[in-house]
Legacy VTK file of the C-alpha trace (Angstrom):
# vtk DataFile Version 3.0
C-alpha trace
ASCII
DATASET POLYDATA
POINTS 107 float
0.000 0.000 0.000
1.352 3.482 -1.074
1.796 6.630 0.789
-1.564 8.084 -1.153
-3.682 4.634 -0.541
-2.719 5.136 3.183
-3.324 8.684 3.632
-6.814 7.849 1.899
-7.369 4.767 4.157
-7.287 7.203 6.959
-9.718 9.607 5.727
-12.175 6.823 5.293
-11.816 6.150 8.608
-12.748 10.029 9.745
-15.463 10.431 7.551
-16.813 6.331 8.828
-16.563 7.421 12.564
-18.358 11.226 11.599
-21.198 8.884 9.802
-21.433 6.471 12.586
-21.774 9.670 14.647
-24.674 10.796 12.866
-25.877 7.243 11.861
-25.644 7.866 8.361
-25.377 3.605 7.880
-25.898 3.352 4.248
-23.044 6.046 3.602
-21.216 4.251 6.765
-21.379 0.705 4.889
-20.343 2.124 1.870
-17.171 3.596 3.389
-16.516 0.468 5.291
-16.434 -1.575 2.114
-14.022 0.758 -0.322
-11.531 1.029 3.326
-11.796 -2.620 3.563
-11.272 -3.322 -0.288
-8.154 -1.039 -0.215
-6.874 -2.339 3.366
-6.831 -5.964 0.606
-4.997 -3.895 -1.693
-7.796 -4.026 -4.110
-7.928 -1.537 -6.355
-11.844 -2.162 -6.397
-12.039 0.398 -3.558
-11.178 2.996 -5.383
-13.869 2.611 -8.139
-16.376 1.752 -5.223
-15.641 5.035 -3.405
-15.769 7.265 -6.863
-19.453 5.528 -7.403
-20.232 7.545 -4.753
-19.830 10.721 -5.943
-21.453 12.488 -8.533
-25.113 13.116 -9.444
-28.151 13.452 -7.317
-28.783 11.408 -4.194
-24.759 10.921 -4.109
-22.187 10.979 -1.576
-22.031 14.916 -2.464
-25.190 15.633 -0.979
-24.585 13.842 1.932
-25.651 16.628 5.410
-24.963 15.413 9.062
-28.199 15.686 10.657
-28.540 18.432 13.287
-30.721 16.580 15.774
-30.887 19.431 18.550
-32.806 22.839 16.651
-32.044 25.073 19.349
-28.184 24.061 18.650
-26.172 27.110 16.971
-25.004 27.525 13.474
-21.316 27.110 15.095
-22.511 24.119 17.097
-20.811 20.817 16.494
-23.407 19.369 13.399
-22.255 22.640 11.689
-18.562 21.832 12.206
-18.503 18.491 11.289
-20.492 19.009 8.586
-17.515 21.493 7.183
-15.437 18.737 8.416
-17.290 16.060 6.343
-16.708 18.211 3.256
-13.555 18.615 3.586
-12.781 14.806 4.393
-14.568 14.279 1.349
-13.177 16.483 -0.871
-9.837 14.697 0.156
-10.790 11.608 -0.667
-12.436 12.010 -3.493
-8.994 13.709 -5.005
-6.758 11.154 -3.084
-8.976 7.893 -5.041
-8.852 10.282 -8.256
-5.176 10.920 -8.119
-4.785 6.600 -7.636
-6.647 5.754 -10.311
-4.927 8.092 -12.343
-1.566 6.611 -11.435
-2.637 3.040 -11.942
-4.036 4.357 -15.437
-0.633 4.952 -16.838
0.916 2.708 -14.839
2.945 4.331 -12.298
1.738 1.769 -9.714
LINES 1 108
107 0 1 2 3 4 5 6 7 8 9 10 11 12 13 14 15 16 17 18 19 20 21 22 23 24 25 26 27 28 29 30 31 32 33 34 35 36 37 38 39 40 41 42 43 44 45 46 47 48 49 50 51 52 53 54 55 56 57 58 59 60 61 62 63 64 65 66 67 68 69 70 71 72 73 74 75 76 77 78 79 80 81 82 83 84 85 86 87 88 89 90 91 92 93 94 95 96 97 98 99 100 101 102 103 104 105 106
């Protein structure tokens, strides 16, 4: 496993615990199965976690549920919701940046 495959094996494991958090299980189990395909050192993880992103219903639109109303906008579903983007963001870039390796064969 590469420097990029572990960085991106870690991220998975943010955004997993910030979805367990907010019980987001079908977004949870996805996660689980691309970190557990690329802890194999299958490069299937990769494509699994880019068929989440993209189009409507994706991982894109993905919110953290604020459960509390009278919670602030700075309250902690607001911040890890910035945090989930961000997370995101780095995956999705991380699994791009793979695949593009593998593509022309740098891997």
């Amino acid at each position: 496993m590469g420097p990029k495959t572990r960085e991106l094996s870690g991220v998975l494991e943010d955004i997993i615990a910030l979805l367990d958090k907010y019980e987001i299980d079908n977004w949870s189990k996805w996660m689980r199965e691309s970190l557990k395909r690329l802890n194999n050192s299958d490069f299937s993880g990769i494509t699994h976690l880019l068929g989440a992103y993209g189009g409507m219903g994706s991982f894109n639109d993905c919110v953290l549920a604020n459960r509390d109303p009278k919670q602030e906008k700075g309250s902690a579903p607001a911040k890890d919701n910035y945090a989930l983007n961000e997370l995101s963001s780095r995956a999705y870039s991380l699994a791009t940046g793979i695949k593009k390796e593998v593509e022309r064969g740098e891997k």
